[in-house]
N, C-alpha and C positions, 0 to 999 in steps of 0.2 A: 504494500500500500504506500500512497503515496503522500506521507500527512503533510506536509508544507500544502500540497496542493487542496486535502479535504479543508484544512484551516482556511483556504484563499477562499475558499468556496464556500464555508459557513459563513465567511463574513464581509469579503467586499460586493460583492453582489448585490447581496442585501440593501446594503450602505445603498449602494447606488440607484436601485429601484426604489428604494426609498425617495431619493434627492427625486427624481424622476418623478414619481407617483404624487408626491405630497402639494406640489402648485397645481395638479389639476384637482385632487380632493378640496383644496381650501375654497376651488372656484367652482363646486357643487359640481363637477363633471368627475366622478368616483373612475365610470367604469372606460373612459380613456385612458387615465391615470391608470388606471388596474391590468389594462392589454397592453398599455407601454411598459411597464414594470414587469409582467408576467415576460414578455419576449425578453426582457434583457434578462431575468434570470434564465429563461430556456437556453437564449443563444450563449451564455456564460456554460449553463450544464453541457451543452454540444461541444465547444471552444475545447473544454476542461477533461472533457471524454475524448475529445481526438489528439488533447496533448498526451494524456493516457498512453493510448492505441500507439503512436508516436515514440513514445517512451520504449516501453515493450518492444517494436523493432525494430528499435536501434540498438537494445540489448543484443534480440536475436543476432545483430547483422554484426553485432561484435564480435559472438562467441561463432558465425562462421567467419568469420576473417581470421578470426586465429586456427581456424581448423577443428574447429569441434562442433559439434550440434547438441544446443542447448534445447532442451523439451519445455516448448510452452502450452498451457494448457488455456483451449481456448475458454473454456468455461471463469479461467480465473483471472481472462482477459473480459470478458464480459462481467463480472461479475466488481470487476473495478471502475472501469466505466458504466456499470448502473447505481454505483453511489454517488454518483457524478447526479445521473438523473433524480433518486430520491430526494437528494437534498434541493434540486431546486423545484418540485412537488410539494415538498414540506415547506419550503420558504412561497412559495407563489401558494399556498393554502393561510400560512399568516398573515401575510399581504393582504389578504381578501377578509380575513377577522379583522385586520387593523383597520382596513378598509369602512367594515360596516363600525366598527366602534366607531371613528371619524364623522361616518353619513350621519348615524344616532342623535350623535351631542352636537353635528351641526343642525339638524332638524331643530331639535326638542328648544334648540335656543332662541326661537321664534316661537314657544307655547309658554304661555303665561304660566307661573312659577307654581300659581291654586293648583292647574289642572294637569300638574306632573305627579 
């Protein structure tokens, strides 16, 4: 596994779809705000899975250059690159709760204070 890169991954993306997401919530349009931050975490999860993939055969293409054959297993190629994917599923899912909290308290903040 690759942690420098899961670290990059849990948190500047985030960051970003946040910075991204948060001028169009403040201006009542959520769900622009919401498909522009949801692509930048997907194309970040893509980016991050084909640096992966990337990784992996340049190891390969080392151990034949020196004359050996190293066994990769593709499963444990997959299986690297789809925490790439889960993690921007789980971030583009709290995106979308931060999201409704945000729409909520900007609502409610146009209803008189008796009838909350």
């Amino acid at each position: 596994m690759n942690w420098p890169g899961i670290v990059f991954a849990l948190t500047t993306p985030s960051v970003v779809a946040a910075i991204v997401a948060v001028p169009f919530w403040l201006r009542d349009k959520a769900i622009i705000g919401n498909a522009i931050a949801a692509g930048v975490l997907m194309l970040s999860a893509v980016l991050l899975a084909n640096h992966e993939r990337v990784l992996a055969l340049r190891l390969q293409n080392d151990c034949l250059d020196r004359g050996m054959f190293c066994h990769f297993d593709v499963p444990q190629l997959f299986d690297r690159m789809a925490v790439y994917a889960i993690i921007a599923f789980v971030e583009i899912a709290v995106l979308f709760l931060v999201s409704a909290r945000v729409e909520r308290r900007r609502s409610r903040r146009h209803v008189d204070p008796q009838w909350r």
